[in-house]
N, C-alpha and C positions, 0 to 999 in steps of 0.2 A: 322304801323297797320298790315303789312303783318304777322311778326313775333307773337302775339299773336292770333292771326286767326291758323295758324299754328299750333301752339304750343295745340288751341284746339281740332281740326283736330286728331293732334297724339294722344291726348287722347283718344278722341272718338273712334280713331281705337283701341288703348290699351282695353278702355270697351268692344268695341265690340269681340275683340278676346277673352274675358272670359266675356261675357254677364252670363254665367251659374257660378253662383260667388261661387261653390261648389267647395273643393280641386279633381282633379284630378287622377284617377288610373288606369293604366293600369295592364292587367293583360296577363300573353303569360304564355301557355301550353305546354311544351317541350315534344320533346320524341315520339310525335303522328306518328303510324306507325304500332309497335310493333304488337298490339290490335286491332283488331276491336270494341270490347264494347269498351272499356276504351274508345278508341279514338272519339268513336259518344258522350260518355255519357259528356267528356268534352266538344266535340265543340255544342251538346245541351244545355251550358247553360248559361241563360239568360243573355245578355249583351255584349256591343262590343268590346271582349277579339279575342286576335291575337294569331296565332296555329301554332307551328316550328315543322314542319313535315319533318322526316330525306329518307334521298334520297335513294330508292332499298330494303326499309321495305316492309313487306309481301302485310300493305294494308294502303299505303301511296297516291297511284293514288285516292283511293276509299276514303278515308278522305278531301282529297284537292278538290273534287269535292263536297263532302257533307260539307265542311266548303264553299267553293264558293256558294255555292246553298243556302245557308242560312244567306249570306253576309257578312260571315267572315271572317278576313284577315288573310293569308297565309303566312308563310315566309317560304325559308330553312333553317332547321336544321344541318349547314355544320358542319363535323365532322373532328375533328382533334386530335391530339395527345395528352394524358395526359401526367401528370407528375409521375404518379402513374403507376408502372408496373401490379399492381394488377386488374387498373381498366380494365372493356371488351372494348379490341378494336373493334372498326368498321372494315370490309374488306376496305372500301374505304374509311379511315378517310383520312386525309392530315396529313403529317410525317416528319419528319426532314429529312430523306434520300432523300426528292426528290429536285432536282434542280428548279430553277425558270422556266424552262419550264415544267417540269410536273408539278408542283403545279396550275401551269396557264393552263394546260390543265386539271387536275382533275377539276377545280375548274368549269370552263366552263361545264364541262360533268354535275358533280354536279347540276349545276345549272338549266339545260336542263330535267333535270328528275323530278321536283314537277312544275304543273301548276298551275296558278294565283298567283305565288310571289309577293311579294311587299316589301320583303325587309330579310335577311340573320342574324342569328346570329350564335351564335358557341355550337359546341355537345361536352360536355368537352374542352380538349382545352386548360390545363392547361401549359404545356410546351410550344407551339405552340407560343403563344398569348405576351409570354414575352418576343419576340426576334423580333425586325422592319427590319429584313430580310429576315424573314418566311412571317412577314404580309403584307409588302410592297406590292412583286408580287399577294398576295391573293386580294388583294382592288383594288389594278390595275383590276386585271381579272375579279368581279363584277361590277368596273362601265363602265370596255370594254363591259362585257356581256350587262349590261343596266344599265344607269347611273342614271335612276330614280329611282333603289331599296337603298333603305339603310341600315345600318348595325347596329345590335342590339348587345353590346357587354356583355356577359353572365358575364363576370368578377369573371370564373372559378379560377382566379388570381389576389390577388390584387397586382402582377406588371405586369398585363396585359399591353399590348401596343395598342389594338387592337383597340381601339375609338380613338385614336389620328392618327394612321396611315389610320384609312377610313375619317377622315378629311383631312388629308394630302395629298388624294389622290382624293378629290371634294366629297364623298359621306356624306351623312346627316346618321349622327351618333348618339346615345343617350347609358347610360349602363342604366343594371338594377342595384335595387337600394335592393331590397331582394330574398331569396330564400325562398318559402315558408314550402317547406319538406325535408331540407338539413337532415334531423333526422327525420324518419318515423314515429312519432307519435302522436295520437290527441292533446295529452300537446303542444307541440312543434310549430305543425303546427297553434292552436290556436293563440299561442303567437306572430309567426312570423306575421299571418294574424293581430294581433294589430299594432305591430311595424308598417308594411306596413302604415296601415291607418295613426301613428302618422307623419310619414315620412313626408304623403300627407299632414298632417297639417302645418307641420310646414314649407313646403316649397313648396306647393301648386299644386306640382303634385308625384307620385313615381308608379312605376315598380317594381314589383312582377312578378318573376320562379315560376310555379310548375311545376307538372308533373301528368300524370292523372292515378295517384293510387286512390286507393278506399276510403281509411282512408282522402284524401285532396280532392278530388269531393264532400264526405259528408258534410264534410266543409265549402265546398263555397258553394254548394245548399240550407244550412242551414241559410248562410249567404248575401251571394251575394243580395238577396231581401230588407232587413233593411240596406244595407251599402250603395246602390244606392238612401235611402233618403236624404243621409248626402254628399253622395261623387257625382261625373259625372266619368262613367267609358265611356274610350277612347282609340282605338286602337292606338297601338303604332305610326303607318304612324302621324295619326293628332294630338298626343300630338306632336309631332318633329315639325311640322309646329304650333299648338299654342306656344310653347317656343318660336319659331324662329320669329313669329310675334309679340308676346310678348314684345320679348327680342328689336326689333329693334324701334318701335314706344318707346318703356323705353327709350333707347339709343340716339334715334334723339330729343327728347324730354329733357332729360338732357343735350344733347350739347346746345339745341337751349336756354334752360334758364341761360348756365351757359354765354351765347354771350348778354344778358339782360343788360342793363344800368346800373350802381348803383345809387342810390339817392344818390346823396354828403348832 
């Protein structure tokens, strides 16, 4: 008797963790800093989208407090090394030249400069990201710094390593899944903004980059209002925890049936 009790138990928490039976989107706004318009017109708008604000921008303090004050969630924007000589580096990205202790000491510094984090993804990042000796000491050094942030991996690379090494290292991990203005234009940004959505449908939650140009603010202002009838927009922190709650009621629930008697 126990086992079928049970068995409904994990369901019931499975409903409950998506009681909102709408697929899933998350959306994070890279880059916040630079700007001051851009940066408020992003974090005004409506809906609970998470803001990577890069560290020792002109007005990155002033954003992090006008996204906290409005109860928006916060990540850093850590910057690290492309793979592209062309692209602009940061003065303080993280860089292949430095050793496991300065990377572990930027990283900390880093860290200590945007208030109300809640969790780290990567500013480019393309070189950096494909070697588990660069990312090791960087995962280490955010969940020394605080082991309840977790890491957003941009997946400037698709051989990034960077989601597997902040697992490896205890941190609750997720990538994104589009960018939405990889290519600056209304056409472009439109499309990705679909894909996005189909993403969500088909496998119930997805993550979207942008960045708060003016061509992709129009965009989602235009849009953001009719896609919240179809969709449930969710900062990044609690889609990690709906999956993970998700994922483990599925899990205990498929052991517990496949331990079921058979009828002979």
């Amino acid at each position: 008797m126990l086992r079928p009790l049970l068995v409904l138990l994990l369901s019931a928490l499975a409903c409950d963790a998506s009681a909102d039976q709408r697929p899933v989107l998350s959306l994070v706004i890279d880059d916040l800093g630079y700007s001051l318009e851009h940066g408020m017109a992003a974090i005004d708008l409506a809906g609970d989208h998470t803001y990577a604000i890069l560290p020792g921008a002109s007005y990155s303090q002033k954003l992090a407090h006008h996204a906290h004050d409005l109860n928006k969630e916060v990540i850093l924007h850590l910057p690290m090394q492309s793979i592209s000589s062309r692209a602009p580096r940061e003065p303080n990205a993280l860089n292949e030249s430095m050793d496991e202790n300065q990377l572990t000491a930027n990283v900390e510094s880093l860290l200590a400069k945007i208030p109300f984090i809640r969790g780290v993804n990567n500013h480019m990042g393309s070189h950096l990201t494909e070697f588990d000796f660069f990312m090791r000491p960087v995962m280490d050094s955010i969940r020394g710094y605080n082991p309840k942030l977790y890491f957003l991996d941009s997946r400037t690379s698709p051989r990034s390593v960077a989601h597997a090494q902040a697992l490896d290292a205890g941190l609750r991990s997720i990538s994104r899944d589009i960018f939405l203005d990889h290519e600056l234009n209304t056409t472009s940004i439109r499309l990705q903004y679909d894909i996005w959505l189909t993403k969500a449908r088909e496998r119930g939650s997805a993550i979207a980059i942008g960045h708060p140009y003016p061509a992709t603010l129009d965009i989602l202002r235009e849009n953001l209002a009719e896609t919240n009838v179809k969709f449930n927009f969710m900062r990044v922190s609690r889609l990690i925890e709906e999956r993970r709650d998700r994922n483990f009621a599925q899990n205990w629930q498929g052991q517990i049936l496949s331990q079921q008697p058979r009828m002979q």
